[in-house]
C-alpha positions in Angstrom: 0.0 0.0 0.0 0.8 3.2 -1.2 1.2 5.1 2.8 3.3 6.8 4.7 1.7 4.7 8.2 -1.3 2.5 8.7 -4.8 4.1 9.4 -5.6 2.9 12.6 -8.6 4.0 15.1 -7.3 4.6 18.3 -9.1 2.5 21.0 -11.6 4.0 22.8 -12.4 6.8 19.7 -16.5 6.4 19.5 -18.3 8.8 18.0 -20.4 11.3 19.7 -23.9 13.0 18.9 -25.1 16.6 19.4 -27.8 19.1 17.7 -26.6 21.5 15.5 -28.7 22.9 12.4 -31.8 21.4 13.4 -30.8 17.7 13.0 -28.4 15.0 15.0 -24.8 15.1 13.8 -22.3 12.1 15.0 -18.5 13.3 15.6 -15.2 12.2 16.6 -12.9 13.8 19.0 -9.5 13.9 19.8 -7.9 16.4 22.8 -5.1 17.5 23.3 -3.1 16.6 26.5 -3.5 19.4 28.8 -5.4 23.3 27.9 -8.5 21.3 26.4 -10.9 23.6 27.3 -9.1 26.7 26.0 -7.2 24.8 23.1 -8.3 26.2 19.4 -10.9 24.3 17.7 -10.2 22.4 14.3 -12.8 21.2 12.3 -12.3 18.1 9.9 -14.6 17.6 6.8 -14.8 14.0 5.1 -15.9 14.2 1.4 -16.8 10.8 -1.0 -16.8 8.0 -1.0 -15.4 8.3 2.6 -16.2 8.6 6.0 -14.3 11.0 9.2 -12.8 7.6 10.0 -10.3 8.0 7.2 -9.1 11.5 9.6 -8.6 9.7 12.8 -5.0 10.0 12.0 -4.8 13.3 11.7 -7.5 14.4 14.3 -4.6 12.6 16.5 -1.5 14.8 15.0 -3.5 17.8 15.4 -4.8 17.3 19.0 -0.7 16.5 19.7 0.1 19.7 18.5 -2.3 21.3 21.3 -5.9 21.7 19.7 -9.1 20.5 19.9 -9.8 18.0 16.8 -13.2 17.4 15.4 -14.3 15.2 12.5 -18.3 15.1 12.2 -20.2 12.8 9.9 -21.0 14.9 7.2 -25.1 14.9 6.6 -27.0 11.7 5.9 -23.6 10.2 6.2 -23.8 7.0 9.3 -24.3 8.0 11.9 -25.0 11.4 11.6 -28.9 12.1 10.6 -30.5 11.8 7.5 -32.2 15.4 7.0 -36.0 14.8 6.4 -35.6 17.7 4.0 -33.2 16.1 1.6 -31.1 19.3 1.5 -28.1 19.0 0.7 -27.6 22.5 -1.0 -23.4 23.7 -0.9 -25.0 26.8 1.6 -26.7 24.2 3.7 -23.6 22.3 3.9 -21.7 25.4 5.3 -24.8 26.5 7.4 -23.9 23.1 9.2 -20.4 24.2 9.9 -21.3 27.4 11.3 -23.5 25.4 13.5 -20.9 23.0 14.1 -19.2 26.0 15.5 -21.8 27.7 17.3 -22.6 24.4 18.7 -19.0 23.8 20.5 -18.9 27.2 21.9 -15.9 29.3 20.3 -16.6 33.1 18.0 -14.1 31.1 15.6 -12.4 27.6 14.4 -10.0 26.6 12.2 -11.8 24.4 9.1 -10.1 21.8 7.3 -11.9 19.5 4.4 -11.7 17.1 1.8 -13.4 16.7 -1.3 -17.1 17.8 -0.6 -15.3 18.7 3.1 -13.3 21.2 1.0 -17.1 22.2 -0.6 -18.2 23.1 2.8 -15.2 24.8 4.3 -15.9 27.1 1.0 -19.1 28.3 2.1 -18.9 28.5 5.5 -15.7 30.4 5.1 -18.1 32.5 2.8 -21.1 32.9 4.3 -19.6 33.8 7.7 -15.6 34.7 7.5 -15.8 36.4 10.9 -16.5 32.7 11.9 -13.9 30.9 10.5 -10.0 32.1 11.8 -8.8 30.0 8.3 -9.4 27.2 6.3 -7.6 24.4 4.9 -9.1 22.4 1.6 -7.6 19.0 0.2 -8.1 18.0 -3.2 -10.9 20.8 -4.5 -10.4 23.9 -5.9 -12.3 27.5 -5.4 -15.9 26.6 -6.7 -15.9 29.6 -9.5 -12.3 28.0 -10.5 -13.8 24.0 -10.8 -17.4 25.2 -11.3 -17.5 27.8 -14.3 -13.7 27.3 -15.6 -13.4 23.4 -16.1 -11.6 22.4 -18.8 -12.0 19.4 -21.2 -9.7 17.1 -19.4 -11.7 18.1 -16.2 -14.6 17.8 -17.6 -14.0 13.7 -18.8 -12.4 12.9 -15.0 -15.6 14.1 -13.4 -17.8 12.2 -15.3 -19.0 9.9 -12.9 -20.9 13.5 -11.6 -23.1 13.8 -14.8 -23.6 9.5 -14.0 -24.6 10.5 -10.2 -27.9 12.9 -12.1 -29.2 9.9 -13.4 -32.3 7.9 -11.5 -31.5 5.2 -9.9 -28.6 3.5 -11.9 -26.3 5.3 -9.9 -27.3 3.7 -6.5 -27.7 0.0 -8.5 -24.2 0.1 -9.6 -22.5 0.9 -6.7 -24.0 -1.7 -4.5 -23.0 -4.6 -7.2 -20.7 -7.3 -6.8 -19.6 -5.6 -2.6 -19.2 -2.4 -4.0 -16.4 -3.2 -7.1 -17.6 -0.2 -8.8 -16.9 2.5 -6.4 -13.7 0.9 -4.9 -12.6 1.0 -8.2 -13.6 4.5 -9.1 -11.9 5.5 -5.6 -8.4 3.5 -6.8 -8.7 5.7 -10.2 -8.7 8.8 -7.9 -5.6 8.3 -5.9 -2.9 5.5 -8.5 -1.5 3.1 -7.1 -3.3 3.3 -4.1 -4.8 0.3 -2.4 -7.3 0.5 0.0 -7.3 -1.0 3.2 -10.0 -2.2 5.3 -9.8 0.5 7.8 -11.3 2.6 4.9 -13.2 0.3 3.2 -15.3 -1.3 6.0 -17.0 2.1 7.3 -17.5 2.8 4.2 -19.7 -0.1 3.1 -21.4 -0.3 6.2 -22.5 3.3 5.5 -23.7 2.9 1.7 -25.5 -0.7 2.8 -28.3 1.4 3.8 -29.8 2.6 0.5 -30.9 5.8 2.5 -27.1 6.7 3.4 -26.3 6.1 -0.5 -29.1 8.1 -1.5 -27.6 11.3 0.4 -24.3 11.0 -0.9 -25.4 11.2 -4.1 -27.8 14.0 -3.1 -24.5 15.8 -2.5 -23.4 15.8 -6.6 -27.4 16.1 -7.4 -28.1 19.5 -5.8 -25.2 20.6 -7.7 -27.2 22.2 -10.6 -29.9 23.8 -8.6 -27.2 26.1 -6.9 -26.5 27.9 -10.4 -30.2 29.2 -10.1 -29.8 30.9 -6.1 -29.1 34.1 -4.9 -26.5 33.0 -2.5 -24.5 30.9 -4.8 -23.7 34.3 -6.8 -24.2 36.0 -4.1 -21.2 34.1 -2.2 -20.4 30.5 -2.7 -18.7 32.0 -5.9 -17.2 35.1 -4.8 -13.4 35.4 -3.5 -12.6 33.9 0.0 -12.0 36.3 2.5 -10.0 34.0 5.2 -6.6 32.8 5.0 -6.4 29.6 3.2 -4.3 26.6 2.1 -5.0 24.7 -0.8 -3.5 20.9 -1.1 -3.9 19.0 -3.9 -1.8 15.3 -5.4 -0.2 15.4 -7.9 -1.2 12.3 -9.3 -4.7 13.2 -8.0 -7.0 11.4 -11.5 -10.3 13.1 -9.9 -9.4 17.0 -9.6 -6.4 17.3 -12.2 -3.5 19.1 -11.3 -4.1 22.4 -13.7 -7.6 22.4 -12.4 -5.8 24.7 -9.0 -4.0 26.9 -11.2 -4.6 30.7 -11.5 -7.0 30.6 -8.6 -4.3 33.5 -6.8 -7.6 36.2 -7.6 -10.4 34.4 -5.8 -8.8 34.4 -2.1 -8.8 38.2 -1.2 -7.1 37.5 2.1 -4.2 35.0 1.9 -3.5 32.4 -0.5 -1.0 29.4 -0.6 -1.0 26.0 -3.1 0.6 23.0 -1.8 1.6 20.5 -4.0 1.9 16.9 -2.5 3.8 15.0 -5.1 3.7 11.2 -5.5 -0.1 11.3 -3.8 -3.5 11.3 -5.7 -7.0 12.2 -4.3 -7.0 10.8 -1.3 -3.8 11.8 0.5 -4.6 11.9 4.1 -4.6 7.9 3.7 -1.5 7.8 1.4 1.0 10.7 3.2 -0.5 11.0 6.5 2.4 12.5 7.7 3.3 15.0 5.1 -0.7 16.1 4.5 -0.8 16.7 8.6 2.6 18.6 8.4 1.1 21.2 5.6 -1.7 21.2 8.0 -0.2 22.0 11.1 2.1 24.3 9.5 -0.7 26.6 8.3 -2.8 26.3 11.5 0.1 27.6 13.8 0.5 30.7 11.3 -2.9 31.8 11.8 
C-alpha cells in the first residue's frame, strides 16, 4: 500500500452526537493533553466516498500539536442524521459548519476538508468569515475556479458527476458485486493506491443502507440547482476572504493538477498552493504524515 503509516482508530475513539442545524450530527474527537478547554478548535470535513474515520490520524497529530480536533459525519452520512428535507444545497452544507461552531462554543475555528469537506469549508468560510480564523481544503479547488472554468480534461475525470444525475442506476451500480464499482472508481482517484479495510469497511457499512447512499449522491445532485440561487452568486462563488491553504496530489485522476492553477484572484485575504507530489485524491490515507505537516504548518501561522 501506497502510505506513509497505517490508518488505525485509536481504541476507545466512538463517536459522539449533538444538535446542530436542526438535525443530530455524530462526531469524533480527539484532545489535546492538557489546555483542552481553551485549546483552538479544528474542524475536519470528510468528502466521498469516505467517511471522518479515514481523519482519525490526523484528528490525533493535530490534538498533539495542542488543539481541539473534530471530525463530524458529514449529513446523511452513518451516523450522523438523514435530513428529512433532503437538502443538501453547498450553503446548507456550510450553514452546518457554522453550526458545528456555534454548537461547540468558540466566536471562531480553524476548518479543514476534503473533497465535498473542501465544498463546505468554501461556504462557511463564505457565508460567515468572521466565523472561521482560516481554512484548509484537500483535493478541491475554489468553486468559481472547478465550477464555471473546467476544462475538457476536467470535464471527462468528473464524469462519474453527470452518471450521479441519473435515477436510480447510480445507486444500482455501486451496490453490485460488494461495492467493485466504487472501490474501483476511488483506486482511479488516488494511482496506485490500495485500500485497506480501515477505509473500506466504514465505508460499506455506510452505503449498505440505500438511505445513506441516497444522500451522498444527493450531494453531486443538488449541484445544478445552486446555479439558479441568490446566494451561490451572491457568495459561494465570490473570493474567500479568510486565509487559506489549498492541497492537492499530484497524481490526484479526480481533480487534475491544472484544475488549481490561477485561482491566486479568488482568495482576497491570503493564498497558498501546496503540492503533495507522488499522492492522488485521497492523501490523508496515502501521506499521513506529510498532508498533517502542511496542515499543522498553516494552522500555527494563523
Amino acid at each position: 500500500m501506497n502510505t506513509e503509516t497505517d490508518l488505525a482508530p485509536p481504541a476507545g475513539l466512538v463517536p459522539r452526537y449533538i444538535q446542530a442545524n436542526g438535525m443530530e450530527f455524530a462526531y469524533l474527537e480527539a484532545l489535546p493533553a492538557v489546555g483542552a478547554d481553551t485549546a483552538p478548535l479544528v474542524l475536519v470535513l470528510h468528502g466521498f466516498p469516505d467517511t471522518a474515520w479515514s481523519f482519525v490520524d490526523l484528528l490525533e497529530r493535530v490534538a498533539a500539536a495542542g488543539y481541539r480536533a473534530i471530525a463530524p459525519s458529514m449529513r446523511g452520512y452513518a451516523p450522523s442524521e438523514v435530513p428529512e428535507n433532503g437538502d443538501y444545497s453547498i450553503a446548507t452544507l456550510g450553514q452546518d459548519v457554522l453550526a458545528l461552531i456555534e454548537h461547540f462554543g468558540v466566536d471562531r475555528a480553524f476548518v479543514v476538508g476534503h473533497d465535498w469537506g473542501a465544498v463546505a469549508a468554501y461556504a462557511a468560510a463564505a457565508l460567515r468569515p468572521d466565523r472561521v480564523r482560516a481554512i484548509v481544503t484537500a483535493a478541491v479547488p475554489h468553486l468559481r475556479r472547478f465550477l464555471l472554468r473546467p476544462s475538457r480534461a476536467q470535464i471527462a475525470a468528473s464524469h462519474y458527476i453527470f452518471k450521479f444525475q441519473m435515477p436510480i442506476w447510480p445507486e444500482r451500480k455501486i451496490r453490485e458485486d460488494d461495492f467493485a464499482w466504487l472501490v474501483d472508481l476511488a483506486r482511479s482517484w488516488s494511482p496506485g493506491w490500495i485500500p485497506g479495510d480501515d477505509y473500506l469497511l466504514p465505508l460499506k457499512a455506510n452505503f449498505a443502507e440505500p438511505e445513506r447512499l441516497k444522500a451522498a449522491l444527493a450531494y453531486y445532485r443538488a449541484i445544478p440547482g445552486m446555479f439558479f440561487t441568490r446566494v451561490a452568486w451572491q457568495f459561494l462563488l465570490a473570493p474567500i476572504a479568510v486565509p487559506a491553504r489549498v492541497i492537492h496530489g499530484a497524481n490526484d485522476a479526480c481533480i487534475l493538477a491544472h484544475t488549481f492553477s490561477d485561482s491566486e484572484h479568488l482568495f482576497s485575504a491570503g493564498y497558498e498552493l501546496v503540492q503533495l507530489a507522488d499522492v492522488g485524491h485521497f492523501m490523508n490515507i496515502e501521506a499521513p504524515e506529510r498532508f498533517a505537516d502542511a496542515v499543522l504548518d498553516f494552522l500555527k501561522r494563523h
